[in-house]
C-alpha positions as semicolon CSV with decimal commas, in nm:
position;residue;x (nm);y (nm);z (nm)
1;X;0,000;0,000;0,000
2;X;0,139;0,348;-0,078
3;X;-0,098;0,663;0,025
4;X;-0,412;0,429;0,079
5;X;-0,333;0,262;-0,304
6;X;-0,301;-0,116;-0,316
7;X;-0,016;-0,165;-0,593
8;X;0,117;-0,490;-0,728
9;X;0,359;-0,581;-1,034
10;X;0,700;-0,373;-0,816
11;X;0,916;-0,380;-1,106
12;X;1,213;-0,637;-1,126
13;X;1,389;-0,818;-1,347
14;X;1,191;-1,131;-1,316
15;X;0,884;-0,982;-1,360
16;X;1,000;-0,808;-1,687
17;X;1,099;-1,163;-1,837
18;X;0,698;-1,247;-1,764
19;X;0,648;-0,972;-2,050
20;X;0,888;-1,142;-2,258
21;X;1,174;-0,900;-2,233
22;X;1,485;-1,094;-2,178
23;X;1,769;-0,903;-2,336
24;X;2,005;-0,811;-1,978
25;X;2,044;-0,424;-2,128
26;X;1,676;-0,412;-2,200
27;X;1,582;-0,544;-1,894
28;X;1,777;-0,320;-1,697
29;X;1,686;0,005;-1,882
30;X;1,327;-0,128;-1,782
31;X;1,323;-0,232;-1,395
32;X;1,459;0,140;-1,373
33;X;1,205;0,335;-1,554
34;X;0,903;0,078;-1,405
35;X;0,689;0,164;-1,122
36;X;0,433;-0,056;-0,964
37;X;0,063;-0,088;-1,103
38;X;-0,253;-0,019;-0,913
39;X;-0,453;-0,283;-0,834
40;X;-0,823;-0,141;-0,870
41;X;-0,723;-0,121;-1,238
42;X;-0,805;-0,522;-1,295
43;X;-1,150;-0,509;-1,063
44;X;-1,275;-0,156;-1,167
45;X;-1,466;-0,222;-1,495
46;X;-1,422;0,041;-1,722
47;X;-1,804;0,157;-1,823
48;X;-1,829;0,299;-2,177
49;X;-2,188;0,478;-2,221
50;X;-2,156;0,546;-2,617
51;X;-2,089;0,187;-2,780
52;X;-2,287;0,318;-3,111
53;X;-1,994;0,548;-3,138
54;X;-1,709;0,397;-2,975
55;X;-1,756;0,091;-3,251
56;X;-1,786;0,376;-3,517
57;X;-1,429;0,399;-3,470
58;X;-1,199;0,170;-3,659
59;X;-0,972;-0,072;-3,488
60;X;-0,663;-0,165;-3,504
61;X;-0,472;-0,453;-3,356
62;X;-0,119;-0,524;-3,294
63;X;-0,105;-0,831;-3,136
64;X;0,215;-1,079;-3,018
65;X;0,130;-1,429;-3,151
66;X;0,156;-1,542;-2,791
67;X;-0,195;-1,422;-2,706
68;X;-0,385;-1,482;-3,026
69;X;-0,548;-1,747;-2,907
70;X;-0,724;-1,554;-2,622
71;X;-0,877;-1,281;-2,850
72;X;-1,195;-1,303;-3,008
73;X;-1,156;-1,492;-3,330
74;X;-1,449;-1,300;-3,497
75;X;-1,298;-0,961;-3,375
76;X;-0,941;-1,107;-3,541
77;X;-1,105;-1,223;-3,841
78;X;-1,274;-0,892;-3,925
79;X;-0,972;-0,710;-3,870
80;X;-0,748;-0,940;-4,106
81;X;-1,013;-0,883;-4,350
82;X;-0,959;-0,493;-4,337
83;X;-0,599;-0,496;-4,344
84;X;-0,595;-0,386;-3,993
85;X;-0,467;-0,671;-3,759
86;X;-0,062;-0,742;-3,763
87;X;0,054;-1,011;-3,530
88;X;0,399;-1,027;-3,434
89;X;0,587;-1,346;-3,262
90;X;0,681;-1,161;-2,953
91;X;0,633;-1,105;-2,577
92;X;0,397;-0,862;-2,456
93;X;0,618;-0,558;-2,433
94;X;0,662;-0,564;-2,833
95;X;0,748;-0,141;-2,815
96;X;1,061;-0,257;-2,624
97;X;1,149;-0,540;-2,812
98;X;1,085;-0,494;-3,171
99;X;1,043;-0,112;-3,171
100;X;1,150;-0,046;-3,551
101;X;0,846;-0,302;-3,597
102;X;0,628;-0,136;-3,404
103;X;0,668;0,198;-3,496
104;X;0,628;0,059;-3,898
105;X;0,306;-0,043;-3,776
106;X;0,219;0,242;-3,633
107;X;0,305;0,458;-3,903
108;X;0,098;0,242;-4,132
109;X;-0,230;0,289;-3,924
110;X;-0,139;0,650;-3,921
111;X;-0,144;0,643;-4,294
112;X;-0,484;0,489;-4,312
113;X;-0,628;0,742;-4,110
114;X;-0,507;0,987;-4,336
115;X;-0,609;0,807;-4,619
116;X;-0,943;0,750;-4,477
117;X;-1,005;1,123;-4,368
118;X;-1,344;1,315;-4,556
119;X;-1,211;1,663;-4,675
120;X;-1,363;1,848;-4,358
121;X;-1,082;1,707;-4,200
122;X;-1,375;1,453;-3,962
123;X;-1,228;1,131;-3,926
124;X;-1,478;0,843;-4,101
């Protein structure tokens, strides 16, 4: 506890190797740089109170291979469809260890968006 707030994941270098980081550098610039993670974050749901227009929005998913098998294959299979689902063979913290991949990725949404834009500058 730390003023009142229940925190768990105190960063270290065996917890980083959970997220699939396991270069020593990497891992080290990480443990520094990590703080711990509040609790009520995985037992608070999150309540959205505009689906119609929070599904309006397109998705995009970047996803390590590791966890493909939890996601919802319909959700995956729409996004393949659109050219908007990459999967990467990876641990979870992909931004740390394939960052030139990542940020090709994210450039490439970024160019959708653009390309996808109505000339009133509202995103479609």
């Amino acid at each position: 506890m730390v003023d009142d707030v229940e925190l768990v994941l105190f960063p270290d270098p065996e917890i980083v190797k959970l997220y699939g980081v396991t270069d020593p550098d990497d891992v080290a610039w990480m443990v520094e740089r990590l703080t711990p993670h509040p609790w009520k974050c995985f037992e608070q749901p999150l309540r959205l109170t505009n689906e119609e227009e929070l599904w309006a929005i397109p998705q995009f998913h970047i996803v390590c291979s590791s966890t493909v098998a939890t996601r919802d294959p319909e959700m995956i299979a729409k996004a393949r469809a659109e050219g908007r689902f990459w999967e990467i063979d990876t641990g979870h913290d992909l931004m740390i260890t394939e960052p030139q991949w990542v940020a090709d990725a994210l450039l490439e949404v970024a160019a959708d968006r653009r390309a996808n834009s109505d000339t009133a500058g509202r995103e479609v």
